[in-house]
C-alpha positions in Angstrom: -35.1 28.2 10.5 -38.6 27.1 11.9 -40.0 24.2 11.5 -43.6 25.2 12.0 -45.6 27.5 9.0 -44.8 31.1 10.2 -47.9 31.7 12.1 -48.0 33.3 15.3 -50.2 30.6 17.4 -48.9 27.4 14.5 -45.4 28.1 15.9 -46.1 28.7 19.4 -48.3 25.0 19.4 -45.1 23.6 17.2 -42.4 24.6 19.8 -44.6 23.3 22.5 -44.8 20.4 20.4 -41.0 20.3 20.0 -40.0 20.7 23.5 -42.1 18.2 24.6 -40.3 15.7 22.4 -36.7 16.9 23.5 -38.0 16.4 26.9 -39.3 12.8 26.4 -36.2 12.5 24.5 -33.8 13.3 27.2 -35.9 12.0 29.8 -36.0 8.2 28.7 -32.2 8.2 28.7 -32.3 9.4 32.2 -35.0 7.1 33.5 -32.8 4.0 32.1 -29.8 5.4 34.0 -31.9 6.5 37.1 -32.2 3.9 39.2 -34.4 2.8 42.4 -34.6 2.6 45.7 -33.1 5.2 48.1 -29.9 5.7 45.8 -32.0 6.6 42.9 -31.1 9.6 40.7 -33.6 12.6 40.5 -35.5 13.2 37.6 -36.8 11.0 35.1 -38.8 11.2 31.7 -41.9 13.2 33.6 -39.6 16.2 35.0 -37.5 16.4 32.0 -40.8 16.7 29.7 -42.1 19.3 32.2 -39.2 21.7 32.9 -38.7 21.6 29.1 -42.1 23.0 28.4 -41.5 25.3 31.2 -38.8 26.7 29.5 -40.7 27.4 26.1 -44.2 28.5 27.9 -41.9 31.6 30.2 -40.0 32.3 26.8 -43.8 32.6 25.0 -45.1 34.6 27.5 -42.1 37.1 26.4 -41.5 38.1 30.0 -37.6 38.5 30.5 -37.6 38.3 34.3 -40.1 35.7 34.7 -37.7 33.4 32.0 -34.8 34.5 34.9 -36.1 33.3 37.4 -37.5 30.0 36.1 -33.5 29.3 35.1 -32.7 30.1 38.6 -35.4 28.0 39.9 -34.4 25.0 37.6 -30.4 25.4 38.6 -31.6 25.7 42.1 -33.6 23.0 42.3 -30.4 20.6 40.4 -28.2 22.3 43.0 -30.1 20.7 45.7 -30.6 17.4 44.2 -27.1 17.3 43.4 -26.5 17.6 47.3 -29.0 15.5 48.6 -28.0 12.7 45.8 -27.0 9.3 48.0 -26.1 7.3 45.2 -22.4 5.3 44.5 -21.9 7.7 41.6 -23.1 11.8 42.2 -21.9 13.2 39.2 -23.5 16.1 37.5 -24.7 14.9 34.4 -28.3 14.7 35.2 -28.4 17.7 36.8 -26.7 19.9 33.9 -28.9 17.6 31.4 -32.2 19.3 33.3 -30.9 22.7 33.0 -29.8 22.5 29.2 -33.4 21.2 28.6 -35.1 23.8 30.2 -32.5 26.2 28.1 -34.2 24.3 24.8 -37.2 24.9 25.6 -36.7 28.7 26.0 -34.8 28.6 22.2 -37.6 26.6 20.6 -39.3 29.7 20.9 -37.2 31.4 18.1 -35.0 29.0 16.9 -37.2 25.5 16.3 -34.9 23.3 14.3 -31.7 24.7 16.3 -33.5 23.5 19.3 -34.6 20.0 18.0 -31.0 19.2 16.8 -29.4 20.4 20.6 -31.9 18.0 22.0 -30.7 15.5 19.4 -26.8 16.1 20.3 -27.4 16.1 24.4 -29.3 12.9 24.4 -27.0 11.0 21.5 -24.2 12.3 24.2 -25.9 10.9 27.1 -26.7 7.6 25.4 -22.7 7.3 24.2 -21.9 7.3 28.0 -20.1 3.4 28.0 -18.7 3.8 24.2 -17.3 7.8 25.5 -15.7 6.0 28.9 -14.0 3.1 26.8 -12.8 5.0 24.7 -11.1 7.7 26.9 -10.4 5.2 30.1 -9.3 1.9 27.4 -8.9 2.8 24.1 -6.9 5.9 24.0 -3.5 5.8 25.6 -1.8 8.7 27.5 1.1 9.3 24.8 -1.9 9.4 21.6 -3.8 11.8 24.2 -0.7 14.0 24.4 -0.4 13.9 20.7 -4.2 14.8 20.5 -3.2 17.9 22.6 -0.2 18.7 20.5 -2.0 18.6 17.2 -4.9 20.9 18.6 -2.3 23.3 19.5 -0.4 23.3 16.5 -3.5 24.1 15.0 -5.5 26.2 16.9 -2.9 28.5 18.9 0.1 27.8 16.8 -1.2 28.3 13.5 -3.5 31.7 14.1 0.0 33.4 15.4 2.1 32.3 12.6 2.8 35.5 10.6 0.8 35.2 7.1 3.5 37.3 4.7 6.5 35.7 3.2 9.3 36.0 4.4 12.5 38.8 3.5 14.4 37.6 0.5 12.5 34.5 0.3 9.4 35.2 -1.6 8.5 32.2 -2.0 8.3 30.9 1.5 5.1 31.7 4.4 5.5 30.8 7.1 1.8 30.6 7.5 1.5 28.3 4.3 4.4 26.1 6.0 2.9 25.2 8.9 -0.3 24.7 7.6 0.9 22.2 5.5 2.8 20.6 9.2 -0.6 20.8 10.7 -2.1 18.8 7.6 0.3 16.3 7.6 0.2 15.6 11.3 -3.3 15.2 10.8 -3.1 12.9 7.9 -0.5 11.2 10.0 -3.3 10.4 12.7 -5.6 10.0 10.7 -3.7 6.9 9.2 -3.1 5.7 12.6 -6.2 5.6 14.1 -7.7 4.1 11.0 -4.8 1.6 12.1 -5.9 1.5 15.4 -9.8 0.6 14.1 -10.1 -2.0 11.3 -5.9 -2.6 10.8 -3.7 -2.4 8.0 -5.6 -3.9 5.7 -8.6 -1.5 6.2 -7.0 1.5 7.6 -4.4 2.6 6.1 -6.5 2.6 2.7 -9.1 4.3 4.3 -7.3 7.1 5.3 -5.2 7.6 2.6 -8.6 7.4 0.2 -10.0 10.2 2.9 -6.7 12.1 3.3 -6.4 12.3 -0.5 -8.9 14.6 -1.3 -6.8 17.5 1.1 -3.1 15.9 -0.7 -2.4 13.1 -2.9 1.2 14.3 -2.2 1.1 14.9 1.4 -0.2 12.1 2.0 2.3 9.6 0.2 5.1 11.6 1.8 3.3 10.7 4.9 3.1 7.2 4.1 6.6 6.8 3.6 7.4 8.0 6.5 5.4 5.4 8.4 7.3 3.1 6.7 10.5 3.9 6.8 9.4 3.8 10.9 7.7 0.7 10.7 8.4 -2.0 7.6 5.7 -4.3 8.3 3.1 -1.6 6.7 4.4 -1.6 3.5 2.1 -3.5 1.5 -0.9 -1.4 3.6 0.9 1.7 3.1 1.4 0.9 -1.0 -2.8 0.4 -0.7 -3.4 3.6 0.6 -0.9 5.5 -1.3 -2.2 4.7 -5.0 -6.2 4.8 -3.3 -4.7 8.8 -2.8 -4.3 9.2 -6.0 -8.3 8.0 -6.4 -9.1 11.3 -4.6 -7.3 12.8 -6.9 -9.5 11.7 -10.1 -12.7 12.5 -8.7 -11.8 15.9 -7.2 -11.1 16.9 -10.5 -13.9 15.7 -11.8 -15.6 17.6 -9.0 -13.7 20.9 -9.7 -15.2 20.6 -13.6 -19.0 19.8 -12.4 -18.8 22.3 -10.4 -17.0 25.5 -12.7 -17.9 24.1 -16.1 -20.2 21.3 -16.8 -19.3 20.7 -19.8 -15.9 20.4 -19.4 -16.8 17.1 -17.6 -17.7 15.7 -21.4 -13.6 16.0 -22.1 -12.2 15.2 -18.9 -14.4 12.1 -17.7 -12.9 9.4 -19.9 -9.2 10.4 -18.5 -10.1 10.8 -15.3 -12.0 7.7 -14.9 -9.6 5.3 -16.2 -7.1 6.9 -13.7 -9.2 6.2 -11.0 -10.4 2.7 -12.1 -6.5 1.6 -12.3 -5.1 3.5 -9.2 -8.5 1.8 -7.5 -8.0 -1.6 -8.9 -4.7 -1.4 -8.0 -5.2 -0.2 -4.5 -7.9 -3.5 -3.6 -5.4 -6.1 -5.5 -2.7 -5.2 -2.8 -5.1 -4.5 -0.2 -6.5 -8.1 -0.1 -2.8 -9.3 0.0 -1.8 -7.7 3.4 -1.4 -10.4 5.7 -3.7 -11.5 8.6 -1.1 -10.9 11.1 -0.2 -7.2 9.7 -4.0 -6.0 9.6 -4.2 -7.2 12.9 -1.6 -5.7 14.4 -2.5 -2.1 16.6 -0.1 0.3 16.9 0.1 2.1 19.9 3.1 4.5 19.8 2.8 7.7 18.4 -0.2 9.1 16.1 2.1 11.2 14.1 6.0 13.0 14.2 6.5 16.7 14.3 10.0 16.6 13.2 8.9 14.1 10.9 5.8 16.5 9.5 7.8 19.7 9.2 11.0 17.5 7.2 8.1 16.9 4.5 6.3 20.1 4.8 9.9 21.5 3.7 9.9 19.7 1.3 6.9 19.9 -0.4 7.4 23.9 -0.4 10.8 23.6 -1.9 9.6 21.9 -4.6 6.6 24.5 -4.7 9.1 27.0 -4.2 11.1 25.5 -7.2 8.0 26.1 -9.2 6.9 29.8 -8.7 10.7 30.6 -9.4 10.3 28.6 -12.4 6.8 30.3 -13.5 8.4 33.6 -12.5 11.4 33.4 -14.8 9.2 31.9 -17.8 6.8 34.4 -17.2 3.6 34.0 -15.9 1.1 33.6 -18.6 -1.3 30.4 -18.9 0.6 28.6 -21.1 0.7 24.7 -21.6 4.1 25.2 -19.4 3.0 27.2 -16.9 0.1 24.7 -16.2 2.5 22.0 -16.1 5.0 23.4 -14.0 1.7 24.3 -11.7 1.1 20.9 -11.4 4.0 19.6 -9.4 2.5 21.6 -6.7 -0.8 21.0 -6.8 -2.9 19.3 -9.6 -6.3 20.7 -8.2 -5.3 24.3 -8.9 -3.6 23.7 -12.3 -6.9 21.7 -12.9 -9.2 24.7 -11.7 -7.6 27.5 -13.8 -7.4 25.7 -17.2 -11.4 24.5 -16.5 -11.6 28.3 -15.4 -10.6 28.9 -18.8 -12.1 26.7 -20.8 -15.7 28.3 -19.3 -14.9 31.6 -20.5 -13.9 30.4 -24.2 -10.2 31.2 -23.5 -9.5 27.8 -24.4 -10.4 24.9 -26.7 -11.5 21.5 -25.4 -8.1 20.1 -26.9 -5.9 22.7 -24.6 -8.0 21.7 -21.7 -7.3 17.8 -22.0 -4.0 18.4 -22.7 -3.1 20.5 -19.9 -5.1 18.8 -17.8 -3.2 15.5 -18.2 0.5 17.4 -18.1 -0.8 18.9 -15.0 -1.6 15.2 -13.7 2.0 13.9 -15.6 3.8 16.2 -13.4 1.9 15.6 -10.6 2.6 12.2 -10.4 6.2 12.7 -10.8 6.2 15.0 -7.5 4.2 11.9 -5.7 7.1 9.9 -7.2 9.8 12.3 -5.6 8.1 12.6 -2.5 7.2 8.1 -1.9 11.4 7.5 -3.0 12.5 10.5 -0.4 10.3 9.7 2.5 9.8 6.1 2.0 12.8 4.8 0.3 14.0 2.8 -2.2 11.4 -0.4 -1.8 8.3 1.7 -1.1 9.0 4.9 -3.5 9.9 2.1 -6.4 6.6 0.1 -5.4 4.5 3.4 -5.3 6.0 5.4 -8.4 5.3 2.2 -10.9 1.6 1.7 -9.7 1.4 5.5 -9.8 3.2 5.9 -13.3 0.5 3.2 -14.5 -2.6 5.4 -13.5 -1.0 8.5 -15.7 -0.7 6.7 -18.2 -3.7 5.0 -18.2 -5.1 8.8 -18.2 -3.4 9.2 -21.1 -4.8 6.3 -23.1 -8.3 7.9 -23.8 -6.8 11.0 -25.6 -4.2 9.3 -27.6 -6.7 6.6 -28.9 -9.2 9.8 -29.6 -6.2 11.7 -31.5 -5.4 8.3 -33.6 
């Protein structure tokens, strides 16, 4: 993408022009940090401006070699500096900042707005040096940064290897599915803990689960319980979060209709927004009761379990499981029933294929409210099962009557429009 009208000499003077900027950019961070005196740094606003326009004039002048040896002569000349440097702290960060500049200047040349938003990111990095060091010297602790490690693994090494076919005699079950659902729940896991961590249980935790919603309403209530069935004194954050989940909910339906059928929205709106106006009204009542002490406790154990994650990623697919046997023996047909039973695994993708439906003219506007709201009906009862089995008796009864008031407040609009 350029950012200059395509012609030849209007980009050449606009990535001159941008260039120049990343390299005033850069260069007033550096000057701040640079120092005086005999310690100084090298390198301040002037060189970083000049080697940046370096790098975009030998990249103009299309000359291959000559763009090689200007890099060499610009990592030379931070090698040396780097050597020579006297002051209490010699690190490299100066040093590699020069040489990425002079490498934006040569990709203004073909990429403009690539190059404008690298010199954006280097110098936002550069100016986050105090907050970056707090936070990995003061804020993090070792056993959240082994966690950290753990998750990315899970994720990134684990999950590419997991074999993506289910498995002999168990149709129903992949393994790939099964720890991908682990994986999210480890993340929603540390995703409510850090909110923790940041603004407390009053903030937090319904921050994250309004966030962690919009990936499961279900996961994430399972994952709530957990958290407090480990720790008590969350309950009245966790209850918060758990029924601002089920906000995500409403909206991403409403989401999935703008953006298959448009019209649809005209018969699901009213439903959907009185669901989310009680699940969110009832989320901020309980919210403002969480205690002082509670929202300003940190927690500073574990961000997440991953015994804990697979126990409710097992059973979330056995009731998934429980479902596509279901469908299977009933037959697979879109059906009122099949949608429901679709529903207690996820309401997004019951939601999806009746609005699917309902744009090719394969169903009436009456079929597609009501399916929509058995879909949600049996969706909340699966959030039911999953706060009462992970969370207990206190927090799954607290959770499934806030949550059983939001269905049927979905329900109002198309019983009052039947009467």
């Amino acid at each position: 993408m350029d950012l200059i009208p395509p012609h030849p000499e209007l980009q050449a003077w606009g990535s001159l022009a941008i260039t120049l900027g990343i390299g005033l950019l850069i260069g007033v961070e550096r000057e701040r940090r640079k120092g005086s005196g005999v310690q100084r740094h090298f390198a301040g606003v002037r060189t970083f401006a000049l080697v940046g326009v370096l790098g975009c004039a030998v990249e103009l002048l299309a000359a291959p070699w000559l763009t090689a040896v200007s890099a060499l002569f610009v990592g030379a000349l931070a090698v040396i500096s780097h050597l020579k440097d006297r002051s209490k702290d010699p690190g490299a960060t100066t040093e590699i900042a020069l040489f990425l500049t002079f490498m934006l200047g040569v990709l203004s040349v073909s990429h403009q707005a690539l190059a404008a938003a690298g010199g954006v990111i280097v110098a936002s990095l550069l100016l986050a040096r105090t907050s970056l060091q707090q936070f990995s010297t003061q804020f993090i602790t070792e056993t959240e940064l082994r966690d950290a490690m753990l998750l990315a693994g899970a994720a990134l090494i684990v999950l590419p290897l997991t074999p993506d076919h289910p498995l002999p005699g168990m149709s129903y079950v992949n393994l790939r599915w099964v720890w991908s659902l682990v994986v999210l729940i480890m993340g929603v896991q540390a995703l409510g803990h850090m909110g923790l961590r940041l603004m407390g249980a009053r903030l937090g935790l319904p921050l994250s689960g309004l966030v962690a919603g919009f990936i499961s309403s279900t996961a994430t209530i399972a994952t709530l319980g957990g958290r407090v069935a480990k720790s008590p004194e969350l309950m009245v954050g966790a209850v918060s979060a758990a029924w601002f989940s089920s906000v995500s909910t409403g909206v991403q339906v409403l989401l999935i209709a703008a953006t298959l059928d448009p019209a649809s929205l005209k018969i699901l709106w009213p439903s959907m927004l009185a669901a989310i106006a009680v699940s969110a009204s009832l989320g901020l009542v309980v919210m403002f009761k969480e205690t002082e002490t509670a929202s300003e406790a940190p927690s500073h154990g574990h961000a997440f379990s991953l015994w804990q994650s697979a126990g409710l990623a097992l059973l979330l697919t056995a009731i998934s499981g429980l479902v596509s046997w279901a469908q299977d023996f009933w037959g697979a047909a879109v059906s009122m029933g099949a949608v429901a039973l679709a529903g207690f695994g996820d309401m997004h993708a019951a939601s999806a294929a009746v609005i699917s439906l309902y744009g090719k003219q394969l169903a009436d506007a009456h079929f597609l409210q009501l399916a929509v709201l058995m879909a949600f009906t049996t969706n909340t009862f699966s959030k039911c099962v999953a706060a009462c089995a992970a969370g207990g008796r206190t927090f799954g009864g607290a959770v499934s009557l806030g949550l059983i008031l939001v269905c049927l407040a979905a329900w109002v609009p198309y019983l009052l429009h039947a009467l």
